[in-house]
C-alpha positions as CSV (number, residue, x, y, z in Angstrom):
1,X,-23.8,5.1,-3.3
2,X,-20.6,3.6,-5.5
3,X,-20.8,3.4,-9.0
4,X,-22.3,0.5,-10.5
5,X,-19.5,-0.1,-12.3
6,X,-17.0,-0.8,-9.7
7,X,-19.9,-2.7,-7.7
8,X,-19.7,-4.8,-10.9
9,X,-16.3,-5.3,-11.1
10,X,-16.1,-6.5,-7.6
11,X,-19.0,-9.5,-8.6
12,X,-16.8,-10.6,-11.5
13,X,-13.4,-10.7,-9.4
14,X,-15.7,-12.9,-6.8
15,X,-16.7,-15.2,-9.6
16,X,-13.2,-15.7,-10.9
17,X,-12.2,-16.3,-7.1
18,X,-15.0,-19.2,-6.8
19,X,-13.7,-20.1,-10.4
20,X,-10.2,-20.8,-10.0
21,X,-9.8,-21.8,-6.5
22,X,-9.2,-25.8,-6.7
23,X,-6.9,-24.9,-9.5
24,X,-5.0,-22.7,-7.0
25,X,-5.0,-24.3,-4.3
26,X,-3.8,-27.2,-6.3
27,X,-0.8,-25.4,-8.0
28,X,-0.5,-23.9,-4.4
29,X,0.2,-27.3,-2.9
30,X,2.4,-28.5,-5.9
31,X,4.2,-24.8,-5.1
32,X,4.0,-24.5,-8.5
33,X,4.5,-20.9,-8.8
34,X,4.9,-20.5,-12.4
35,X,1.6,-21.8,-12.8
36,X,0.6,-19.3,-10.5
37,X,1.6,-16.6,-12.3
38,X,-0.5,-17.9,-15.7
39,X,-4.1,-17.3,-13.7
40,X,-5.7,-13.7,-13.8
41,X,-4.6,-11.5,-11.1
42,X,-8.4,-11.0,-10.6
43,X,-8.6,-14.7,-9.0
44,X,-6.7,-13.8,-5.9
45,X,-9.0,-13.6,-3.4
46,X,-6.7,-10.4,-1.4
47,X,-8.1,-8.5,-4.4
48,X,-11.7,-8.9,-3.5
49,X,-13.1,-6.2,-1.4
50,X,-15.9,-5.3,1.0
51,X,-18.8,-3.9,0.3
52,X,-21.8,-3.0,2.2
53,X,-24.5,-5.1,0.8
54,X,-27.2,-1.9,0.3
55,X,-25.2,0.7,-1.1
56,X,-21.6,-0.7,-2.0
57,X,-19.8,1.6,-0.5
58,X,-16.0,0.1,0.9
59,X,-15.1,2.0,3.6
60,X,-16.8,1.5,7.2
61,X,-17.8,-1.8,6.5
62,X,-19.1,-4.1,9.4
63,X,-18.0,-7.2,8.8
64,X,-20.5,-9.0,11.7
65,X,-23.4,-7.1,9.6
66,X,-22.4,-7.1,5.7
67,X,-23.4,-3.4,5.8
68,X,-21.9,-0.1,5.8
69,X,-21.5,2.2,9.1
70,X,-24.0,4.3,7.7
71,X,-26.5,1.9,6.2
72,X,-26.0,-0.2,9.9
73,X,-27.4,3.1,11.9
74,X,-30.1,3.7,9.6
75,X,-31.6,0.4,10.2
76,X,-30.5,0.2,13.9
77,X,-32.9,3.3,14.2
78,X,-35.9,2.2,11.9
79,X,-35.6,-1.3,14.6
80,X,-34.4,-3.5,11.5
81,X,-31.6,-5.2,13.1
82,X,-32.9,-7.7,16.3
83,X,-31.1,-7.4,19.5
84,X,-29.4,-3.8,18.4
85,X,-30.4,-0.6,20.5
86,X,-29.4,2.9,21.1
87,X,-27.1,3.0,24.1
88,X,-28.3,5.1,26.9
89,X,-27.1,5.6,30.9
C-alpha cells in the first residue's frame, strides 16, 4: 500500500492538470512559451503518474485494468474480472 500522502499528491497534480489545460493548450498554440513557464510545474500532465486504483502502488500498473499486477491476480483468482482465467494446456 503507498502512503496516503503521495496518493494525495498525485489527486492534486490531476486537478491542476484538468485546471489549467485550456490555458495551456492555448498558450501552447500561441507558442507562447514564457507564459508557459508562469503555470505550476504540477499542471503538466507528464508529471502525473499511475496508480493502481486499490492500493496506489506505481509500479506494475496495467494500464487496460487501472490496477496493479498484484491487485489484477488477486481478483483474476477470486473470478472478479469477466472474461480473465488462469491459463492452462
Amino acid at each position: 500500500m503507498a502512503k496516503k500522502a503521495w496518493i494525495e499528491r498525485d489527486k492534486k497534480r490531476r486537478a491542476l492538470v484538468k485546471k489549467y489545460a485550456p490555458l495551456r493548450a492555448e498558450l501552447k498554440a500561441k507558442r507562447d512559451y514564457a507564459g508557459l513557464a508562469q503555470i505550476p510545474r504540477n499542471a503538466s500532465p507528464v508529471r502525473v503518474t499511475n496508480r493502481c486504483q486499490l492500493s496506489g502502488r506505481r509500479h506494475a500498473y496495467l494500464r487496460k485494468f487501472g490496477v496493479s499486477r498484484l491487485e489484477f491476480r488477486h481478483l483474476a483468482m477470486n473470478g472478479m474480472i469477466p472474461g480473465v482465467t488462469k491459463a492452462s494446456w
